[in-house]
DOTOR-867565 format. One record per residue: x negated, y negated, z negated of N, C-alpha, C, O in turn; residue in three letters; residue number from 1. Coordinates in nm, 2 decimals, decimal comma, m for minus. Layout:
N
X  Y  Z  X  Y  Z  X  Y  Z  X  Y  Z  ALA  NUM $
...
***
This chain:
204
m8,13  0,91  5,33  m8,00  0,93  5,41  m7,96  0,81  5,49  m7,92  0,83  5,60  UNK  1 $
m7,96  0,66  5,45  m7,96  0,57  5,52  m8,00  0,53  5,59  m7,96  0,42  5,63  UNK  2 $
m8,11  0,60  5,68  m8,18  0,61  5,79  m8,11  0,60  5,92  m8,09  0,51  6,00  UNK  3 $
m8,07  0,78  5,87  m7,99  0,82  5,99  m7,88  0,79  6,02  m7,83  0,82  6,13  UNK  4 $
m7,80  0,70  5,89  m7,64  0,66  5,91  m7,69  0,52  6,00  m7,63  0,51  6,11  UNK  5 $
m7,79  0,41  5,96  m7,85  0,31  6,03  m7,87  0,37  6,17  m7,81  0,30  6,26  UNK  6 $
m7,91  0,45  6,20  m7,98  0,47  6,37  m7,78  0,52  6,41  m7,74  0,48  6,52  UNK  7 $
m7,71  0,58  6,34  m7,63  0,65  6,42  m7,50  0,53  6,46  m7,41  0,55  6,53  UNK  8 $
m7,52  0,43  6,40  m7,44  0,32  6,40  m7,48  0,22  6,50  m7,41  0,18  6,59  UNK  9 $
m7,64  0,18  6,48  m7,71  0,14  6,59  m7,68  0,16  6,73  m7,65  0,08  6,82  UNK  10 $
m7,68  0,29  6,75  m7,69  0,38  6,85  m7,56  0,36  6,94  m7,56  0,33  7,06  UNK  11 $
m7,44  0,40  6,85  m7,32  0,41  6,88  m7,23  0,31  6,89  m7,14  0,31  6,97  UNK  12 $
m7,27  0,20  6,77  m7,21  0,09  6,75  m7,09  0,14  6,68  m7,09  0,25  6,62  UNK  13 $
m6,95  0,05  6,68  m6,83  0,05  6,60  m6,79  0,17  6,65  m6,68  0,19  6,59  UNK  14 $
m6,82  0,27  6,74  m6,79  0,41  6,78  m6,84  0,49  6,62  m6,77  0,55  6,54  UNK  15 $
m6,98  0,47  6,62  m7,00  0,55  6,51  m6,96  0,52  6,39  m6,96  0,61  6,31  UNK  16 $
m6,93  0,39  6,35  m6,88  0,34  6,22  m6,77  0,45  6,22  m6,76  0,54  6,14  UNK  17 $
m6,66  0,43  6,34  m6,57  0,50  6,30  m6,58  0,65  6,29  m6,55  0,70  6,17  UNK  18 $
m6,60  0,71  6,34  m6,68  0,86  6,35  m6,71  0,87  6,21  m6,64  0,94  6,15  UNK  19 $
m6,79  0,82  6,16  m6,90  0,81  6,02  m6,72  0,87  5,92  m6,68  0,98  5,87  UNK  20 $
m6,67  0,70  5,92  m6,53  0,71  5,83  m6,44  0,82  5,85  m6,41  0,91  5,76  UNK  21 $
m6,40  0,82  5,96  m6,34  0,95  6,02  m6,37  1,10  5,92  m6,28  1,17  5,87  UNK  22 $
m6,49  1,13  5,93  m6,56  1,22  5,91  m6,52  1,24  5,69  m6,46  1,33  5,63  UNK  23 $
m6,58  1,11  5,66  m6,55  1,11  5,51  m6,44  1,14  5,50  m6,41  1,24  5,44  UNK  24 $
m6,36  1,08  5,56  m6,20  1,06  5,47  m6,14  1,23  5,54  m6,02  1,25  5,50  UNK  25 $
m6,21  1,33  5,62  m6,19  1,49  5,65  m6,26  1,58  5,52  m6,21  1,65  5,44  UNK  26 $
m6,38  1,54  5,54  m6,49  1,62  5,45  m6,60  1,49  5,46  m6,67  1,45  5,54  UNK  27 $
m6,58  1,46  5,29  m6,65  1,40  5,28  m6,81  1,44  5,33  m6,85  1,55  5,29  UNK  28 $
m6,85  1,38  5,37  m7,03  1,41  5,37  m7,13  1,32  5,30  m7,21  1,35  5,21  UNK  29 $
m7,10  1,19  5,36  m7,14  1,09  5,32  m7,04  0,99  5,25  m6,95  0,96  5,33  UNK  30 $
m7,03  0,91  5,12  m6,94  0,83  5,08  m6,91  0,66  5,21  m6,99  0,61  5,28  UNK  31 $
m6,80  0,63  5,19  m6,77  0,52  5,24  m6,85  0,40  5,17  m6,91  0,31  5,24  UNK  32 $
m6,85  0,41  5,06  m6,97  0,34  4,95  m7,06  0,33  5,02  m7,13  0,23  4,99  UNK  33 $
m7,12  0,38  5,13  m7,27  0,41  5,15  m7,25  0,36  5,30  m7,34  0,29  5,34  UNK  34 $
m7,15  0,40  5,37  m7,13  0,35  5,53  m7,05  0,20  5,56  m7,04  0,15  5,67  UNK  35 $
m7,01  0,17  5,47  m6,95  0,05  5,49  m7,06  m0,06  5,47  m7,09  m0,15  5,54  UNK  36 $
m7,14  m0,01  5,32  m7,23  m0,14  5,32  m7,33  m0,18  5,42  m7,34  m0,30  5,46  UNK  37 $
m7,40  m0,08  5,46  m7,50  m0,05  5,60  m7,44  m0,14  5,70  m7,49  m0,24  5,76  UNK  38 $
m7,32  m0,09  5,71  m7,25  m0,17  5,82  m7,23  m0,32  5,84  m7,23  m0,39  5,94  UNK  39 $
m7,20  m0,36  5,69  m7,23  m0,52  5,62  m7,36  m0,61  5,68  m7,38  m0,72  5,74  UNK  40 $
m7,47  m0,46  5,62  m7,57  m0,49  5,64  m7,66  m0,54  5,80  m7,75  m0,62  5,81  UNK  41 $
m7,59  m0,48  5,89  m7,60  m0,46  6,03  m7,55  m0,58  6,09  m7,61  m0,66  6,17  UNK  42 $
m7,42  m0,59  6,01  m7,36  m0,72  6,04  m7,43  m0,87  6,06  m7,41  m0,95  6,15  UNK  43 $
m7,50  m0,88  5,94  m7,56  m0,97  5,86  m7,67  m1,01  6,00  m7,67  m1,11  6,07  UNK  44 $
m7,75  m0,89  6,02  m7,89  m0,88  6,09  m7,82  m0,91  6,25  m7,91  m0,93  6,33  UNK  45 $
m7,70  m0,91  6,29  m7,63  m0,91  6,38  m7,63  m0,89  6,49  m7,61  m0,96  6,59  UNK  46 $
m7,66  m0,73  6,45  m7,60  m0,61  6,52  m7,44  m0,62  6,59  m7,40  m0,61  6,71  UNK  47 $
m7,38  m0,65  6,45  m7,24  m0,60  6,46  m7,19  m0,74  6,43  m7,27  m0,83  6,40  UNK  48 $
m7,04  m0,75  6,43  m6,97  m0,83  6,37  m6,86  m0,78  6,24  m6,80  m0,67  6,24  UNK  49 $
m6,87  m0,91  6,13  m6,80  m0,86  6,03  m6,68  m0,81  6,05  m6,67  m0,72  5,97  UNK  50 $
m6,60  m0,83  6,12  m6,44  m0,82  6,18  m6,46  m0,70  6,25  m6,37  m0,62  6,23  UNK  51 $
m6,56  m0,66  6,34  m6,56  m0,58  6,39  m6,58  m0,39  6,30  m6,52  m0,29  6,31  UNK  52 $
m6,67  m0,44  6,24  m6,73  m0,36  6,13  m6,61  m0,29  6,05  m6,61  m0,17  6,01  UNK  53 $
m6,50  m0,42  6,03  m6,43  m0,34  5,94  m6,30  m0,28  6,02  m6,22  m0,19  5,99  UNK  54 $
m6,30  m0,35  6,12  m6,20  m0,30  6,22  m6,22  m0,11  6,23  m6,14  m0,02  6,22  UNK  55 $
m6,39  m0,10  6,26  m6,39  0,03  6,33  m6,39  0,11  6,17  m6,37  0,23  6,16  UNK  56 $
m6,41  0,05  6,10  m6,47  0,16  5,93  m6,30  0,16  5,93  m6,26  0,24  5,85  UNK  57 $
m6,21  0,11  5,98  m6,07  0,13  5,90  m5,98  0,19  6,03  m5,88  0,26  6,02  UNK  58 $
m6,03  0,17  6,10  m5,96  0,27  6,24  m5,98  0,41  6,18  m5,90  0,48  6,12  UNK  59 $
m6,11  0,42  6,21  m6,18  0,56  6,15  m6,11  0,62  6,01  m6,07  0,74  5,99  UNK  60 $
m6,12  0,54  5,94  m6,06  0,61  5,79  m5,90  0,63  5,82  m5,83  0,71  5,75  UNK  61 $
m5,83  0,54  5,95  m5,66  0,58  5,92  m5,70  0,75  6,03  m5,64  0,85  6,00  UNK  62 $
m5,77  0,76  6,13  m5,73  0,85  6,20  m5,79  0,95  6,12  m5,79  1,06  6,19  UNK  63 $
m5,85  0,99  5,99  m5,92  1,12  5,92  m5,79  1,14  5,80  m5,74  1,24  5,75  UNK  64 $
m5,74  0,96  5,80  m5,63  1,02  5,70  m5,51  1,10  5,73  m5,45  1,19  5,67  UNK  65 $
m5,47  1,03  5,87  m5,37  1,09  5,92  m5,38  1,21  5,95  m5,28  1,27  5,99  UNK  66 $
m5,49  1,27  5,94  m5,50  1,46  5,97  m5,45  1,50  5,87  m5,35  1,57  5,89  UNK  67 $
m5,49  1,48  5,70  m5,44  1,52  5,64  m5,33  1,49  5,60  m5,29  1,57  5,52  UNK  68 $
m5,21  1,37  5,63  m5,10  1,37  5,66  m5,02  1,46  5,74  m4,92  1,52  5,70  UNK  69 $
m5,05  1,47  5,83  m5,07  1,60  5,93  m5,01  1,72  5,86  m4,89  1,74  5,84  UNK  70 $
m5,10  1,79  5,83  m5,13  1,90  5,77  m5,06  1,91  5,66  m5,01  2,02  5,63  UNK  71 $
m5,02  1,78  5,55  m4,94  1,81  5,46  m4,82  1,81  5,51  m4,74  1,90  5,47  UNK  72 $
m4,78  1,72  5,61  m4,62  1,78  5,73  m4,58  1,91  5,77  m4,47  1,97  5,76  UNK  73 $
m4,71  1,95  5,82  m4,73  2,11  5,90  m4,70  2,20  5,77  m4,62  2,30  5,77  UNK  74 $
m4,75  2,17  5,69  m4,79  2,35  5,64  m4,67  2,34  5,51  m4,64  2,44  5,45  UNK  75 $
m4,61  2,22  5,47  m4,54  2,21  5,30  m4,64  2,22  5,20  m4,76  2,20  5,21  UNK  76 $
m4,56  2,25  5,09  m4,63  2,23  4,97  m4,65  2,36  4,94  m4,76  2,37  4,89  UNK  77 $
m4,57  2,49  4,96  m4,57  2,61  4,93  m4,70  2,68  4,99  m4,77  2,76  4,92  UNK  78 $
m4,74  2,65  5,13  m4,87  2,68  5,20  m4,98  2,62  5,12  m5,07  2,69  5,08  UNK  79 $
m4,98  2,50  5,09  m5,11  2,43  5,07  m5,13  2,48  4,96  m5,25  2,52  4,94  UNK  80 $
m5,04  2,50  4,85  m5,07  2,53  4,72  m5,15  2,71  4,70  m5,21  2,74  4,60  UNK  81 $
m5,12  2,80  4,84  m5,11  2,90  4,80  m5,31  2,91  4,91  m5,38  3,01  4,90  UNK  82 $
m5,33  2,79  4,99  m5,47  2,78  5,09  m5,54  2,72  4,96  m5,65  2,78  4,95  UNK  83 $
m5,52  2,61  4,84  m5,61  2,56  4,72  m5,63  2,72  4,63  m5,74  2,77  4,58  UNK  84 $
m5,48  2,79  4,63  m5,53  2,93  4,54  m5,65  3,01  4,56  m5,74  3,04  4,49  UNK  85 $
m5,61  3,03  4,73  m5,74  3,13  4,79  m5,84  3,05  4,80  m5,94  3,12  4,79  UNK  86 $
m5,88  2,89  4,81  m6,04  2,84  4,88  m6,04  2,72  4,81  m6,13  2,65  4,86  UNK  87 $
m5,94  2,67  4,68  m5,98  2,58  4,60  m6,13  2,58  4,56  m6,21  2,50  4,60  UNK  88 $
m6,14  2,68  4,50  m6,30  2,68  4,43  m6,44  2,61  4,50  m6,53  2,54  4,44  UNK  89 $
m6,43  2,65  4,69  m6,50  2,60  4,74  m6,49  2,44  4,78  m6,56  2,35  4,76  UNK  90 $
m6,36  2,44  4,83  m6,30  2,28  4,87  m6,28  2,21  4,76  m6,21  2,10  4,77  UNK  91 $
m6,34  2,25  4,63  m6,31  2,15  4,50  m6,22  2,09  4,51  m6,22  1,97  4,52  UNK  92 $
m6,10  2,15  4,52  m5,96  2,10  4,50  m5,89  2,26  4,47  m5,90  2,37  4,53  UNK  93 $
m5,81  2,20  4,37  m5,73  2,33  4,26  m5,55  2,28  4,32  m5,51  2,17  4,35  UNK  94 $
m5,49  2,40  4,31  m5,34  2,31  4,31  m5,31  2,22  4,20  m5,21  2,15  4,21  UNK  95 $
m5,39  2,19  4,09  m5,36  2,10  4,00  m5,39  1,93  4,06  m5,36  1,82  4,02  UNK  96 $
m5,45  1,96  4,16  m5,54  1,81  4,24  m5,41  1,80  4,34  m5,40  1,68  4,36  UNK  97 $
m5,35  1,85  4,38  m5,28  1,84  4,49  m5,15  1,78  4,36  m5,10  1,66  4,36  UNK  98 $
m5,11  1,89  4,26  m5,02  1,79  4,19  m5,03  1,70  4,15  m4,94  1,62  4,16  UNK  99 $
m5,19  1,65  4,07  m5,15  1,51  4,07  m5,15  1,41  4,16  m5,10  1,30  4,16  UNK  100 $
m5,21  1,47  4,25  m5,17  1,37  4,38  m5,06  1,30  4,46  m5,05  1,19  4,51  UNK  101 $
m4,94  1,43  4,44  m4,84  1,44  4,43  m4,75  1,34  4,33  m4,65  1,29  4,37  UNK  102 $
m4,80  1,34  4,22  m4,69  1,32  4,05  m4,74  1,17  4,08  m4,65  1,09  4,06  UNK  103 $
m4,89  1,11  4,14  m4,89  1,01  4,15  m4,80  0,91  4,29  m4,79  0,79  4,29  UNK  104 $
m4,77  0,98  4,37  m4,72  0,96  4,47  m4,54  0,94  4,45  m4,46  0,86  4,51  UNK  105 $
m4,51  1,03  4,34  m4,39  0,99  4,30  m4,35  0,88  4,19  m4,25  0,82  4,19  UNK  106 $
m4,46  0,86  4,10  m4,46  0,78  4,01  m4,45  0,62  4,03  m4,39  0,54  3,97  UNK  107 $
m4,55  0,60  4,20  m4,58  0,48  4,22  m4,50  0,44  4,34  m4,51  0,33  4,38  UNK  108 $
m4,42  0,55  4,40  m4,39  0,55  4,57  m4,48  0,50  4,65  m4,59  0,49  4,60  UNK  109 $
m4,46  0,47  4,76  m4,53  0,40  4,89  m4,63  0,30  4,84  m4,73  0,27  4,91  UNK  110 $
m4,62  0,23  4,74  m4,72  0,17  4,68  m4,82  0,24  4,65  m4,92  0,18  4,63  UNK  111 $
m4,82  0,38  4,63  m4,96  0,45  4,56  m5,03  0,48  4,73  m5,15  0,52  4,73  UNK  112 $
m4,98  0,45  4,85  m5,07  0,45  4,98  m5,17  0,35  4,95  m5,29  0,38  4,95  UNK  113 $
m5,11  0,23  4,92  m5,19  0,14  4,89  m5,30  0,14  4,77  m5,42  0,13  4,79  UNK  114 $
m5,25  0,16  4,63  m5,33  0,16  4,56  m5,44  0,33  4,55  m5,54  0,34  4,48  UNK  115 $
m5,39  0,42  4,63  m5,45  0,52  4,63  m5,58  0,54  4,67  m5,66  0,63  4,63  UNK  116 $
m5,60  0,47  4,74  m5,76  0,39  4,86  m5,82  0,34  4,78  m5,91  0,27  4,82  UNK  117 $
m5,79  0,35  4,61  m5,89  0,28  4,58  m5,99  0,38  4,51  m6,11  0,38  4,48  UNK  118 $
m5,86  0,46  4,49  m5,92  0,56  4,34  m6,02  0,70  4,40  m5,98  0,78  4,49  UNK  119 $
m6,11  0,70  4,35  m6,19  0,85  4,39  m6,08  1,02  4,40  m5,98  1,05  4,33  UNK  120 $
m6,14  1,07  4,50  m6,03  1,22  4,52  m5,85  1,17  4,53  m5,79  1,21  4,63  UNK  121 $
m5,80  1,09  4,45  m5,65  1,05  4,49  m5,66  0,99  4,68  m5,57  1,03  4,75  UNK  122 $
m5,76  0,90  4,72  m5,84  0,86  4,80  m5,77  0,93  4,93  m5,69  0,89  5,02  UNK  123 $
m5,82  1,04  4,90  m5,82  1,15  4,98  m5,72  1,18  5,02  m5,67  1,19  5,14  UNK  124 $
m5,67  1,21  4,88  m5,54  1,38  4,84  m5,42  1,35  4,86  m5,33  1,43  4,88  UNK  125 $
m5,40  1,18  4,86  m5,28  1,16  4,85  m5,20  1,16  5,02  m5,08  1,14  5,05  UNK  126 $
m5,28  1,18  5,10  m5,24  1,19  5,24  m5,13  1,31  5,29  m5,05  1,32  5,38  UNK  127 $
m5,16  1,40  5,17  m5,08  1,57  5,22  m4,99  1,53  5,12  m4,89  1,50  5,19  UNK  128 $
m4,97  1,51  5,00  m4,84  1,48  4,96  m4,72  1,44  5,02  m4,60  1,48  5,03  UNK  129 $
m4,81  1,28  5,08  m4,71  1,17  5,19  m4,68  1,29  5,28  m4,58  1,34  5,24  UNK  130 $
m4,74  1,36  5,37  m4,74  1,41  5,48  m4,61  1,54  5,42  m4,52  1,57  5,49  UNK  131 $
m4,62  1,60  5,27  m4,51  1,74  5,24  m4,37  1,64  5,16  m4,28  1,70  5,10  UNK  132 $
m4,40  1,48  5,18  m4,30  1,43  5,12  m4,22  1,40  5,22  m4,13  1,31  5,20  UNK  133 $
m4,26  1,47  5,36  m4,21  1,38  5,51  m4,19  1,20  5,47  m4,10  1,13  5,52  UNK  134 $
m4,31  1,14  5,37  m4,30  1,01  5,41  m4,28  0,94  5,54  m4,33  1,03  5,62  UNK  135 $
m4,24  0,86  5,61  m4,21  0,88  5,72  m4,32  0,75  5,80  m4,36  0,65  5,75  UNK  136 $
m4,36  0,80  5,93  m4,51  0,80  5,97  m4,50  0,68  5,96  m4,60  0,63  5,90  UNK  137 $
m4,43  0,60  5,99  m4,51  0,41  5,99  m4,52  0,40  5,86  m4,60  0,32  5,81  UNK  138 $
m4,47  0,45  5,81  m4,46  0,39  5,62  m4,56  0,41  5,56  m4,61  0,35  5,47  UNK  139 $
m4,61  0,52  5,63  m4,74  0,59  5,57  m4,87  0,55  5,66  m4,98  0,54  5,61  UNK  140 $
m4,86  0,52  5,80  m4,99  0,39  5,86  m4,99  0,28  5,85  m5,10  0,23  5,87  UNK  141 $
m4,86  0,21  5,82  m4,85  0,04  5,78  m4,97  0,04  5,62  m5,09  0,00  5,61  UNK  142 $
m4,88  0,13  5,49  m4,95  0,14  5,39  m5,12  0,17  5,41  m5,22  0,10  5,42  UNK  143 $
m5,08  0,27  5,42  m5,25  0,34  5,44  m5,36  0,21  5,50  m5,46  0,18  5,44  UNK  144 $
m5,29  0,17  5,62  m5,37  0,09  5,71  m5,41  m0,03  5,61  m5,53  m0,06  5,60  UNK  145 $
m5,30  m0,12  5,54  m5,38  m0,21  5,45  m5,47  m0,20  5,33  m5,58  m0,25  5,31  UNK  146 $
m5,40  m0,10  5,24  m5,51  m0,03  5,17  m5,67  m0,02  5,20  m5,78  m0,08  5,15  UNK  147 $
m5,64  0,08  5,29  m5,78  0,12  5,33  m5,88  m0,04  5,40  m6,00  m0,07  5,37  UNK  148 $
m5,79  m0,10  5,48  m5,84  m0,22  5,51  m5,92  m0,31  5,39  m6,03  m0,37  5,40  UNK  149 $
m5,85  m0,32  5,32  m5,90  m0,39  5,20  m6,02  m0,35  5,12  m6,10  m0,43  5,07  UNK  150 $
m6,03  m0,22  5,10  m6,14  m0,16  5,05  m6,26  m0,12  5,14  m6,36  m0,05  5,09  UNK  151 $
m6,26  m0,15  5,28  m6,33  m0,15  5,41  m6,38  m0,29  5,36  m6,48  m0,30  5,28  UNK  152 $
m6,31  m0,38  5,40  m6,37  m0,51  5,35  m6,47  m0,55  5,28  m6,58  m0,59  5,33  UNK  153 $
m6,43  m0,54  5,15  m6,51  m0,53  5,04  m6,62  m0,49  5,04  m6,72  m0,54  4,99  UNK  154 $
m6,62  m0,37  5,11  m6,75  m0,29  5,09  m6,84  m0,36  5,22  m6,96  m0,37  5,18  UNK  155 $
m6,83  m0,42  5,36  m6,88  m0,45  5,49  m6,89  m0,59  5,42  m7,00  m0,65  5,45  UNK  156 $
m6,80  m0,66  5,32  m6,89  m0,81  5,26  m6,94  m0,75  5,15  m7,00  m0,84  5,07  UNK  157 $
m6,95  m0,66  5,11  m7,05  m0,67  4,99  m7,19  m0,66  5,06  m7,28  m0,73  5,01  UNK  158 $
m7,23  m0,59  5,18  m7,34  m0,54  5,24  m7,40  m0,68  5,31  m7,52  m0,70  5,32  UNK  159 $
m7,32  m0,76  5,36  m7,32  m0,86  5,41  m7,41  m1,00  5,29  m7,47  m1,11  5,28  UNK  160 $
m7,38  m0,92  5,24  m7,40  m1,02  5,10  m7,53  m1,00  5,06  m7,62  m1,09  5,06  UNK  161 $
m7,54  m0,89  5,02  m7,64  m0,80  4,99  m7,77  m0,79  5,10  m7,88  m0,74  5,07  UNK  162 $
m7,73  m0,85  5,22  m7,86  m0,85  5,31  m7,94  m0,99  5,32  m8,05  m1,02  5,37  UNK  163 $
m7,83  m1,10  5,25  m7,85  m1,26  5,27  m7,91  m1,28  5,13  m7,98  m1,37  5,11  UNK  164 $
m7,89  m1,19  5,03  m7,96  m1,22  4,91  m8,06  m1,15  4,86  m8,11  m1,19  4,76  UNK  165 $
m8,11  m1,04  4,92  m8,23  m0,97  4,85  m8,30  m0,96  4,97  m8,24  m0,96  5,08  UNK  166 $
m8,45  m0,96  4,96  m8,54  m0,97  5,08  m8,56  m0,81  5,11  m8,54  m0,72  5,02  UNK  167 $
m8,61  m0,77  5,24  m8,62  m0,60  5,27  m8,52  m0,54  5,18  m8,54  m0,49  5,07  UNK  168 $
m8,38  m0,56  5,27  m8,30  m0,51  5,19  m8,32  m0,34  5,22  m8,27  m0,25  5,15  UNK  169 $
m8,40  m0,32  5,31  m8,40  m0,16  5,33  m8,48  m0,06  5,26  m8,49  0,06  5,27  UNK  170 $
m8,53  m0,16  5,18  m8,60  m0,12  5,08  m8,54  m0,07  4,93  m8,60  0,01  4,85  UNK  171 $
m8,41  m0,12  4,93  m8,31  m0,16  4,86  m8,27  m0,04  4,84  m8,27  0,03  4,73  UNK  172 $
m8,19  0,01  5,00  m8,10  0,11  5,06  m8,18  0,24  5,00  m8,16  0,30  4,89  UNK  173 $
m8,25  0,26  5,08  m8,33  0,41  5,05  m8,30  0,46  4,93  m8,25  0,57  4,91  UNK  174 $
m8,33  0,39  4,83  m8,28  0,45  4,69  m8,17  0,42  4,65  m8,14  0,42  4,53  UNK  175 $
m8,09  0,38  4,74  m7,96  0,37  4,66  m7,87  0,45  4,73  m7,76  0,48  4,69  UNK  176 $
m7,95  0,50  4,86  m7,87  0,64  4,91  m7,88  0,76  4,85  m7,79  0,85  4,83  UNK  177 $
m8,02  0,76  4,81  m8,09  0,90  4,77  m7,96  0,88  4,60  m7,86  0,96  4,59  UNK  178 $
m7,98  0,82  4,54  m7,88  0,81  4,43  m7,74  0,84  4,49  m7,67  0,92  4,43  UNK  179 $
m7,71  0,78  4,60  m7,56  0,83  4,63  m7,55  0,98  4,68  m7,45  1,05  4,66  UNK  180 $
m7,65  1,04  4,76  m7,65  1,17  4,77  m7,64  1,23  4,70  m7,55  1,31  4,71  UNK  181 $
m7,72  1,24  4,59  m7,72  1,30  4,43  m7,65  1,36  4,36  m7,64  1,47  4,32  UNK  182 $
m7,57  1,21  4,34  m7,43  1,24  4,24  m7,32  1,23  4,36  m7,22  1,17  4,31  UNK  183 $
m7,30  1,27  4,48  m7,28  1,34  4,55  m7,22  1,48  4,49  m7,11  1,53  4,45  UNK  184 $
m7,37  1,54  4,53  m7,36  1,67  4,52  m7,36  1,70  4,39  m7,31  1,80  4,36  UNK  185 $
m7,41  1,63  4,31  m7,36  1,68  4,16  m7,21  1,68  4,13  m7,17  1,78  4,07  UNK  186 $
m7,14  1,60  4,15  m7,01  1,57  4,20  m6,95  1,73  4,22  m6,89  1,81  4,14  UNK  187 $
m7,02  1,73  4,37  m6,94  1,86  4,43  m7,00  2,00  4,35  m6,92  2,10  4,36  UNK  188 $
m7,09  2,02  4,29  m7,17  2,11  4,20  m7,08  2,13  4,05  m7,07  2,24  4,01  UNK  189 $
m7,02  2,01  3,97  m6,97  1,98  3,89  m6,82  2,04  3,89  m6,77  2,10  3,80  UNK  190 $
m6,76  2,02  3,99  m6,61  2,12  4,07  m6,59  2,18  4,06  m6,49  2,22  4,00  UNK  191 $
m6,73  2,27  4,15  m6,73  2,42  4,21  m6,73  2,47  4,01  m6,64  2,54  3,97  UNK  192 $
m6,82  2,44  3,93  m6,85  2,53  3,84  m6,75  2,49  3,71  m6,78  2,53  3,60  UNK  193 $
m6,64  2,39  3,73  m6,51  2,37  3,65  m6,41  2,39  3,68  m6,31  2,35  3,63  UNK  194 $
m6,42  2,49  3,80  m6,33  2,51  3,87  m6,21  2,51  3,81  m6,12  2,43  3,78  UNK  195 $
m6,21  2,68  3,78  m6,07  2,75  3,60  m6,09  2,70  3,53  m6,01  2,75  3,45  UNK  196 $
m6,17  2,60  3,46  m6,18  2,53  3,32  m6,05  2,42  3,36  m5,95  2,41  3,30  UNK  197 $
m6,09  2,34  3,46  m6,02  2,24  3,50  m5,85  2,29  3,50  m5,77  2,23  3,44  UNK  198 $
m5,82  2,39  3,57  m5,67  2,42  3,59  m5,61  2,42  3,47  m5,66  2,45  3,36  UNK  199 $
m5,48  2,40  3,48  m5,41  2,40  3,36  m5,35  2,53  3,35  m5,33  2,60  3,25  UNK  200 $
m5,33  2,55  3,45  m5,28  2,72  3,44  m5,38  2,83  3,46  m5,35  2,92  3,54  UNK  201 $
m5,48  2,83  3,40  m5,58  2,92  3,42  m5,55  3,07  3,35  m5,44  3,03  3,33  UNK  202 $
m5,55  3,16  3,31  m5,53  3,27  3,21  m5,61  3,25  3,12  m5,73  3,21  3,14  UNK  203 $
m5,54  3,27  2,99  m5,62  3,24  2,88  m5,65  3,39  2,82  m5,72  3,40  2,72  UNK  204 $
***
C-alpha cells in the first residue's frame, strides 16, 4: 500500500498529502500513521520539506474535520443518532460512539479538541458533537488546528527520523503498511461483527 501513497504524493506533492489526510479524517482508508510518516520520509530524501509536510497533512486533516463539524451543525443530535440507528452497523459507529464522543466532549470541554487528535475513533467523532454542541467555529479550528498539528508533527519527524536511521527504508515501509492495512481491516471486520454486542442498549 505504500507504494501508491509514495507515487500519489510524489506526483501531487503537499496537494496530495492533503487530499490523502482530508480523505482519512472523512473515511478513513488509509491511517494518518501510515501518511504522515511517508511524508517524513519524502521529506528526508528531499522531496518535500518538513514544514511543508506538516503544513499540508494538517490543512488536509482540519478541512475533513470540519465536514464532520458541519454535519454535526446541520443535522443535531436527534438526526445523527437516528442515521448511526439505520447504517451504524456498516459505518462502525453505533449511537453509543457518538455518545461517548459527546460525554467526552463535555467532560473535558474545548480541551478534548485538542486532546481528542490523539485518541483512535474519539479522533474522528468528536467533530459532530462540537459541530451538535454549536461549539462555535473558531473555537473549534483554533483547537482542532493545534491538536491535529502536533500529532501531524510527530508523525512527519518520526519518518524523518526513520529515513536518517535505517538503510532502504522502503524496505522497511512495505511491511509495515501491509501490517497497517491488516489491522485496518480487522479493525473495521471486528465493528461490523460487535456491532449489538457493543451497544449498551441492545435487547436482551
Amino acid at each position: 500500500m505504500s507504494g501508491w501513497v509514495v507515487e500519489a504524493v510524489r506526483t501531487m506533492g503537499y496537494l496530495g498529502i492533503a487530499l490523502l489526510m482530508c480523505l482519512e479524517n472523512l473515511f478513513p482508508p488509509i491511517p494518518s500513521e501510515l501518511i504522515m510518516p511517508l511524508a517524513g520520509v519524502l521529506a528526508a530524501d528531499g522531496d518535500l520539506t518538513v514544514g511543508g509536510a506538516i503544513a499540508a497533512g494538517s490543512a488536509g486533516s482540519l478541512v475533513g474535520q470540519s465536514a464532520w463539524y458541519w454535519l454535526g451543525h446541520r443535522l443535531g443530535e436527534r438526526r445523527l443518532r437516528a442515521l448511526a440507528e439505520r447504517h451504524g452497523r456498516w459505518l462502525a459507529v453505533a449511537p453509543h460512539d457518538l455518545d461517548r464522543a459527546r460525554d467526552w466532549l463535555v467532560r473535558h470541554g474545548v480541551s478534548a479538541l485538542l486532546i481528542g487528535r490523539l485518541v483512535p475513533t474519539i479522533r474522528t467523532l468528536i467533530s459532530l458533537p462540537a459541530g451538535m454542541a454549536r461549539v462555535p467555529l473558531w473555537t473549534f479550528l483554533v483547537c482542532s488546528a493545534i491538536g491535529t498539528t502536533a500529532w501531524t508533527a510527530l508523525l512527519v519527524v518520526a519518518g524523518y527520523q526513520l529515513q536518517h536511521r535505517v538503510g532502504r527504508v522502503r524496505d522497511v515501509l512495505g511491511p509495515i503498511s501491509a501490517v497497517v492495512l491488516s489491522a485496518l481491516i480487522g479493525w473495521y471486520v471486528w465493528r461490523v461483527a460487535t456491532y449489538h454486542r457493543r451497544r449498551p442498549d441492545r435487547p436482551r
